[in-house]
C-alpha positions as CSV (number, residue, x, y, z in Angstrom):
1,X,-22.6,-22.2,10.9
2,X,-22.3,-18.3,11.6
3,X,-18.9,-16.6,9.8
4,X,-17.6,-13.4,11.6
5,X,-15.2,-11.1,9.8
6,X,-13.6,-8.3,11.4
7,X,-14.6,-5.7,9.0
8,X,-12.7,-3.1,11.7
9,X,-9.3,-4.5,10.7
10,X,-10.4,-5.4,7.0
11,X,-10.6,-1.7,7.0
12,X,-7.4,-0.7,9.0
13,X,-5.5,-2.7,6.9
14,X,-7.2,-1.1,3.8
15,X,-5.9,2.0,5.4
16,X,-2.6,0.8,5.8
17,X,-2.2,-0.2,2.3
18,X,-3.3,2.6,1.2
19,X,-0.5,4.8,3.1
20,X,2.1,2.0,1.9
21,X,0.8,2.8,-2.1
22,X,1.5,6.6,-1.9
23,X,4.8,6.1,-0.5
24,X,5.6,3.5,-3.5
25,X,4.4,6.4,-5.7
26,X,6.6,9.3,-3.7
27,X,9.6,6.8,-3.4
28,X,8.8,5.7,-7.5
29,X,8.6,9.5,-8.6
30,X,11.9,10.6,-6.8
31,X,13.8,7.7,-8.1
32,X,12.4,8.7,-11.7
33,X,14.0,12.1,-11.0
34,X,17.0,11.1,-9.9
35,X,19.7,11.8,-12.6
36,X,23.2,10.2,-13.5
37,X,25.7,10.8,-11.8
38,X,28.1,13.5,-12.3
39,X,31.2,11.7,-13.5
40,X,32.4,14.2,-16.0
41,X,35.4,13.3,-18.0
42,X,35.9,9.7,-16.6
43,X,37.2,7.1,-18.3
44,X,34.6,5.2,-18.4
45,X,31.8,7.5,-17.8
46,X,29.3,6.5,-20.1
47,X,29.9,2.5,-19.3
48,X,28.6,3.9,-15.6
49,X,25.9,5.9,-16.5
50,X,24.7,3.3,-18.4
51,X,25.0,0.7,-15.8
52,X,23.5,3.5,-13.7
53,X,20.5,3.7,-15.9
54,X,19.7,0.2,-16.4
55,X,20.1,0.0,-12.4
56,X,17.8,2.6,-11.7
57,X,14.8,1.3,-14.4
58,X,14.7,-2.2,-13.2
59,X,14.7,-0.7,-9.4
60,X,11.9,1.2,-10.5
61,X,10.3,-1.8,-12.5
62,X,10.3,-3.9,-8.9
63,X,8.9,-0.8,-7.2
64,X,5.6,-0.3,-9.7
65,X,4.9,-4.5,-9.3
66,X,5.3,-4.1,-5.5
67,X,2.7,-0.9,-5.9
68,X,0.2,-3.2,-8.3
69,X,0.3,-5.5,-5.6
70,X,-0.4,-3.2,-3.0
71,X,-3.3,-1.9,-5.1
72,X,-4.5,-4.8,-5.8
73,X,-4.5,-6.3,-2.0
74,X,-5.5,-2.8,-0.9
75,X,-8.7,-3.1,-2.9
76,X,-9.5,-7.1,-2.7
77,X,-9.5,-6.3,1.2
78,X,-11.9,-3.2,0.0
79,X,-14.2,-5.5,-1.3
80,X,-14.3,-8.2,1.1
81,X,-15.4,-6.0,3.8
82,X,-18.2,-4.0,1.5
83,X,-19.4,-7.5,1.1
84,X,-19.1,-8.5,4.5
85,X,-20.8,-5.3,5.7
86,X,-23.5,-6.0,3.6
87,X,-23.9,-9.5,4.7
88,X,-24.5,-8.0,8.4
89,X,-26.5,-5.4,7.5
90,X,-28.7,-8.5,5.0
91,X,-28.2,-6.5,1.7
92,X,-25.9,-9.3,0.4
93,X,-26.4,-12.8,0.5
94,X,-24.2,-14.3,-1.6
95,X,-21.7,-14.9,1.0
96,X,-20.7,-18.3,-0.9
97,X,-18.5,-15.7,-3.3
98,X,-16.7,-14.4,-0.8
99,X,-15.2,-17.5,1.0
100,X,-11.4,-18.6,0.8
């Protein structure tokens, strides 16, 4: 039985991924910057900027798992083409560790 990967989109998508992790990072590190908001003398200013806070941390908690998956996608597609590639070019045989 012969196995064909597309390597070529393995390694598009690796691409892809890739793009998709540094705009988690630009998105996460402008978010981190982002300050409360100005609410001066408000009654209940510091009940907001609080809330605020605690808004703005768990966004940024969901953004960095979202990123770690990425990553990790991004580079378990890496290394299923490499091993692939090698496969085709007979470097590799242990194609057995690679299968789904």
């Amino acid at each position: 039985m012969s196995l064909h990967v597309d390597t070529t989109s393995l390694r598009q998508s690796v691409r892809t991924l890739d793009d998709r992790v540094s705009d988690l990072a630009e998105a996460i590190g402008g978010l981190s910057d982002l300050g409360s908001p100005p609410l001066g003398t408000f009654p209940h200013a510091q009940d907001v900027i609080a809330w605020h806070d605690q808004a703005k941390q768990q966004v940024l908690d969901r953004l960095t798992q979202l990123q770690n998956a990425l990553v990790a996608l991004r580079d378990g597609n890496a290394s299923i083409a490499q091993a692939y590639e090698a496969v085709e070019r007979g470097t590799h045989h242990d194609v057995n560790r690679h299968t789904a």
